[in-house]
N, C-alpha and C positions, 0 to 999 in steps of 0.2 A: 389298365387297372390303377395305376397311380395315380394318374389323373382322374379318374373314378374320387380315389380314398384322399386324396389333398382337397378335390372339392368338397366331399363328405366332412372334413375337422374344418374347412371355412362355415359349412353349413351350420356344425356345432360352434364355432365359434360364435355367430352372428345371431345364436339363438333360434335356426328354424328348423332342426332336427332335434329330436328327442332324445336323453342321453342313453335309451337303452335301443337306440337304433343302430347301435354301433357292435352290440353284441346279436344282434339280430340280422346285420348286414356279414356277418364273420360266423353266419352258423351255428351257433349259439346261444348262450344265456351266460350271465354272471352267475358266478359259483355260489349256490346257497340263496337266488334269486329264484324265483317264478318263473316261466316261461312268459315270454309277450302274448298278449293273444292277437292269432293270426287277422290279418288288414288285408282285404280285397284288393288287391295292383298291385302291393306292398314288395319291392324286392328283398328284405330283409323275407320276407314271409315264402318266396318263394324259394331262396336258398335254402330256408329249414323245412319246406314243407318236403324239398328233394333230398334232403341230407334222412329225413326220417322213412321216407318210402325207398330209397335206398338199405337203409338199414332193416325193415320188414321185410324185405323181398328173400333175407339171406339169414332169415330166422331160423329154418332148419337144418341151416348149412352153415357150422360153428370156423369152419376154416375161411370158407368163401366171406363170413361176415366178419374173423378178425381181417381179414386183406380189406374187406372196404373202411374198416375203422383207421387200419395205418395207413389209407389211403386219405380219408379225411383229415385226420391227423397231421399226415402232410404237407395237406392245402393247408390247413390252418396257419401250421405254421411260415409257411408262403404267405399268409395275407398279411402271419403278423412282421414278417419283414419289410413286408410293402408297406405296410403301415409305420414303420420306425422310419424306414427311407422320406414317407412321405414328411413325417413328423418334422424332420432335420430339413427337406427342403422348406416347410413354411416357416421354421425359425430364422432360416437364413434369407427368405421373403417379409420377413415379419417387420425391417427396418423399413422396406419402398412402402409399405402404407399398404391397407384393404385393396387398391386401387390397382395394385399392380400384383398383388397377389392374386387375387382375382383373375387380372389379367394370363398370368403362369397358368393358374389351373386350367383354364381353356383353349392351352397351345398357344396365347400369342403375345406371352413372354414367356424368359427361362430365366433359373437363377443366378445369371450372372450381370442382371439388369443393373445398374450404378443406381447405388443407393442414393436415393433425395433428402437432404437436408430436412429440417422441418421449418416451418415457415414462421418467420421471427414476426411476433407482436406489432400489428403497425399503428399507426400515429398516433390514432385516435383511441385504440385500446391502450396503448402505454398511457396517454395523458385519463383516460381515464380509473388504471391503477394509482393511479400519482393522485387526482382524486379522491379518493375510498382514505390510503393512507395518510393524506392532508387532516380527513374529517377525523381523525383517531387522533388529531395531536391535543384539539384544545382539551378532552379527557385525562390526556394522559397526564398536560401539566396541570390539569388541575387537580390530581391527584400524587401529583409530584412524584411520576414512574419515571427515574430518568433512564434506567435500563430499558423500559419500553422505549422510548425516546429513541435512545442508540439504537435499538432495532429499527424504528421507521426511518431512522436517516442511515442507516445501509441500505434499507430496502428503497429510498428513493433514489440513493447515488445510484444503484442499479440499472434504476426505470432509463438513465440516460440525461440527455437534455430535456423529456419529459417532463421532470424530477428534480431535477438541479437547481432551479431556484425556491422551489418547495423545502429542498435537503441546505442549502445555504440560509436561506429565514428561520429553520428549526437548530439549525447548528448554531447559529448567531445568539438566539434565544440563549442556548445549552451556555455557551460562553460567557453572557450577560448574568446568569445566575449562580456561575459558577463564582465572579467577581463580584457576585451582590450577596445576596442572602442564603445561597447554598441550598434551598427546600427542595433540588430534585436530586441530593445524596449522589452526588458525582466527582470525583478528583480529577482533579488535571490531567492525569497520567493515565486512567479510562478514556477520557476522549482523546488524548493521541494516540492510543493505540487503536482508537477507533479510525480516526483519520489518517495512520500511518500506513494500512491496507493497501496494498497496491490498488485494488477494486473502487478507492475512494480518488485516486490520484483524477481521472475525470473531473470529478466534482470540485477538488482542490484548482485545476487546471481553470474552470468555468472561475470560480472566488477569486481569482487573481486576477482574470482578463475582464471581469465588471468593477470597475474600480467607485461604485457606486454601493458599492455594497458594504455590508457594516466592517469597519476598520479591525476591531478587534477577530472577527471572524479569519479575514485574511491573513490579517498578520498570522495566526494559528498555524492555515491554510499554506503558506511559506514556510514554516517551520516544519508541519508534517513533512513537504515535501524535500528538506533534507534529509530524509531516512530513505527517500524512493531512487528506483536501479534506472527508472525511465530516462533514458538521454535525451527526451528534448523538455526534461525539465531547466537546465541551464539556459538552452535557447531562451523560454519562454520569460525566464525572471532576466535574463540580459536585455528581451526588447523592451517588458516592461518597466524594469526597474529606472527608466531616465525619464519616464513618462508619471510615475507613480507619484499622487499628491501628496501622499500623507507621511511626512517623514517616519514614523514609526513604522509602518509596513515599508518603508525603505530602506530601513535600518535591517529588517528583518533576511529582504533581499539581498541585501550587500553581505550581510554575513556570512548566509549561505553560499552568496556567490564566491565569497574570500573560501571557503573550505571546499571550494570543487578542484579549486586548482587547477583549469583549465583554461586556455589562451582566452578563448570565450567571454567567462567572465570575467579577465581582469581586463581584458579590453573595457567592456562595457563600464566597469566600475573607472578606471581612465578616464572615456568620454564623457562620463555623469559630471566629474569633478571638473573636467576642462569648461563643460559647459553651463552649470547651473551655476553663473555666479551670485544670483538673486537668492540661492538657498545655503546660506553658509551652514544651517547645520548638516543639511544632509554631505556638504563636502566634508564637512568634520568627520559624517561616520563612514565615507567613504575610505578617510584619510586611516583610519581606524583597522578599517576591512583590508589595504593592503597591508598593512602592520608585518606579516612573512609573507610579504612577496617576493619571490625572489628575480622576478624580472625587473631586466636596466631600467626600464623606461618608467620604473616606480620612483628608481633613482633621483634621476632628472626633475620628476614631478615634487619630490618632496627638497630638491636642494632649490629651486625656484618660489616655493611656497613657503619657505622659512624663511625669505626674505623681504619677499614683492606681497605675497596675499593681504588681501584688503581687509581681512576677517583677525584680528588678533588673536582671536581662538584656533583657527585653523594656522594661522606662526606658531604658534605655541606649541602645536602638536606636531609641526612641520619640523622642528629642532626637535623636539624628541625622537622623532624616529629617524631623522639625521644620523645624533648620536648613536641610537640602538644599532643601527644599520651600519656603522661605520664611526666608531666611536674615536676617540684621538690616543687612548690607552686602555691597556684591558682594566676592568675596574665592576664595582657597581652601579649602574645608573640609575640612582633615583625616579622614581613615577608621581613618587605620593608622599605627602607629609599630612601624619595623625597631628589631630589639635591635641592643645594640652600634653605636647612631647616635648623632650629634649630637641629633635631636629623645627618643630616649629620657635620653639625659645632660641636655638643659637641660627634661626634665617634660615636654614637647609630649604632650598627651592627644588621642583619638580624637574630636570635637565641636569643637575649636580652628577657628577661622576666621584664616590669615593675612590679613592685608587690603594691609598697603605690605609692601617687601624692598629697602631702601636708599633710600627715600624716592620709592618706584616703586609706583603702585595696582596690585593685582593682578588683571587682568581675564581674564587666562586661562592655562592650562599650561603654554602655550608660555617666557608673560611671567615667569614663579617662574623655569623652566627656565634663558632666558635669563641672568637678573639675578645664580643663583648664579654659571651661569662665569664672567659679567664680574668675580664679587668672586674670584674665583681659590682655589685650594685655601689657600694661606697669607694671601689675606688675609681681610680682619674684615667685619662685615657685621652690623647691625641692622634685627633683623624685628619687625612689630607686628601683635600674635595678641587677638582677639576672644575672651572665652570668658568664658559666661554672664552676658553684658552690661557685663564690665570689660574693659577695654583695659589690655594689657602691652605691653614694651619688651625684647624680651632681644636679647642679644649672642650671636653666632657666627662661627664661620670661614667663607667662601665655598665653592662644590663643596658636594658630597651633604648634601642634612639628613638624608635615611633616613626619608621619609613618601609614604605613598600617598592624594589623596586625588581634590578631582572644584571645580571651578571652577563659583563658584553667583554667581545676583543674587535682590535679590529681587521678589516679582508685582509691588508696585509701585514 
């Protein structure tokens, strides 16, 4: 019988049984329906023809005919168990596909068959998704949808390698317009959180590794991917960041890479500097990216390059982070002098350590801050500045010196 009533709802599902074949197979009719009219072979037809010549035969016989009705009755409710039973087994056949349900109803499966995957889009229908949403772009910019936009480039990041160069040329676009004339109504802040998606990290991954592709795109594409949990994002910006042309998408890498903090990248950021000596900037912003590292051998690299480097910009920067990293007394050390300040009129250089500010140690930002307003804009004030291991004395007025710097002590 089961196997009967689970073929029977494949039948109705597949559309070749009628839907009042089911109250007609169960004895019956729907409540406040017609009766079917009866069909020559028809087993619906035959069950009801025997259910009602059952019921005439016991017309005079009001006992004998209530026993055959709670006899029907009975049945009934028997089929409709079987039928619930069945119901639940083709739900739980309904994942293998028609194919295997099917199979079940005819005894040569059972419902404990392992369910089949469904079968992933192959080559040539992905690339041709990736098509359809290609033809939707030049509308969209020419309509200046750039919310449609971010839609077709999720949906090509998607598609896979498919799509990825499709979703990289449209993103490039998204970028270029964002930096030009702005007519597809998009902020910065929209497309990274578009690109911050884990689901885009793929696509980001592809931007990185074609290094032929538009600069401002990747550099993005690096940046998104400081917000992602993926661990072989370090990997991938360590092998290529020694290889990468464009010093600004280098600069982008190294950044990130200085904020993973992982042996990884400060290796890679090491070997970049040891080796690129034909690119003194990108050494500058490597020199930059270990700025808190706190591993020795940043040490070594930077007491070697405040000496010997052949780049004067990279010595420069080489001595400041000397000092920072290991200063000669606790103090402020200077980074920056504002033009048109008091510290550019009285010489104050970049590498300057102040140490007292009216006869006051300087132990932190606050303490400099303070000590100038107490000496007041008109009055006088004597500061005492460190630099390359002589001690000066200069005079100034109290209020703004016009310096930016960062409050150091040293390891020991």
């Amino acid at each position: 019988m089961k196997q009967r009533i689970l073929s029977f709802i494949l039948g109705l599902m597949a559309g070749t049984v009628a839907t009042t074949g089911f109250f007609a197979f169960a004895g019956g009719s729907r409540p406040g329906a017609p009766a079917p009219a009866p069909s020559g072979g028809n087993a619906g037809a035959s069950v009801r023809s025997a259910g009602a010549a059952d019921a005439s035969s016991h017309a005079d016989d009001p006992a004998a005919l209530r026993q055959a009705l709670e006899k029907r009755a009975a049945e009934n409710r028997t089929l409709s168990d079987e039928l619930s039973r069945a119901r639940k087994a083709l739900a739980k056949l309904g994942a293998k596909g028609p194919a295997a349900a099917a199979a079940s109803a005819s005894g040569q499966a059972d419902a404990d068959l392992p369910t089949a995957a469904p079968a992933a889009p192959d080559a040539e229908e992905l690339r041709r998704q990736a098509a359809e949403l290609s033809a939707r772009i030049p509308e969209l910019l020419a309509g200046h949808d750039g919310v449609g936009l971010l839609s077709i480039l999720r949906k090509l990041a998607e598609l896979g390698e498919a799509g990825f160069a499709a979703a990289a040329d449209l993103a490039a676009k998204i970028v270029e317009d964002m930096r030009g004339e702005g007519k597809l109504r998009l902020d910065y802040r929209a497309l990274l959180r578009t690109l911050s998606s884990e689901k885009m990290v793929p696509l980001l991954k592809f931007a990185i590794s074609h290094d032929d592709g538009n600069a401002s795109f990747r550099r993005l594409a690096v940046e998104s991917l400081a917000w992602s949990d993926d661990p072989e994002v370090v990997t991938l910006l360590a092998e290529r960041f020694g290889s990468e042309k464009n010093d600004r998408v280098a600069g982008e890498m190294a950044s990130v890479l200085s904020n993973r903090h992982e042996p990884a990248a400060t290796e890679a950021l090491l070997a970049a500097f040891r080796t690129k000596t034909d690119r003194p900037d990108l050494r500058h912003t490597v020199l930059e990216a270990l700025w808190d590292s706190d591993n020795p051998e940043v040490d070594r690299l930077v007491q070697d390059a405040r000496y010997s480097d052949a780049d004067p910009k990279v010595r420069e920067l080489a001595n400041l982070m000397a000092l920072y990293r290991d200063p000669p007394a606790p103090g402020y050390l200077v980074t920056q002098i504002y033009p048109d300040s008091q510290a550019s009129r009285l010489g104050l250089q970049s590498g300057d350590l102040i140490v007292r500010y009216n006869d006051v140690e300087i132990s932190t930002g606050r303490t400099l801050g303070e000590e100038t307003r107490k000496a007041g804009k008109d009055g006088d004030a004597v500061m005492v500045v460190v630099r390359q291991g002589r001690t000066m004395e200069l005079r100034l007025k109290g209020s703004t010196i016009g310096i930016d710097g960062q409050v150091v002590k040293p390891k020991r």
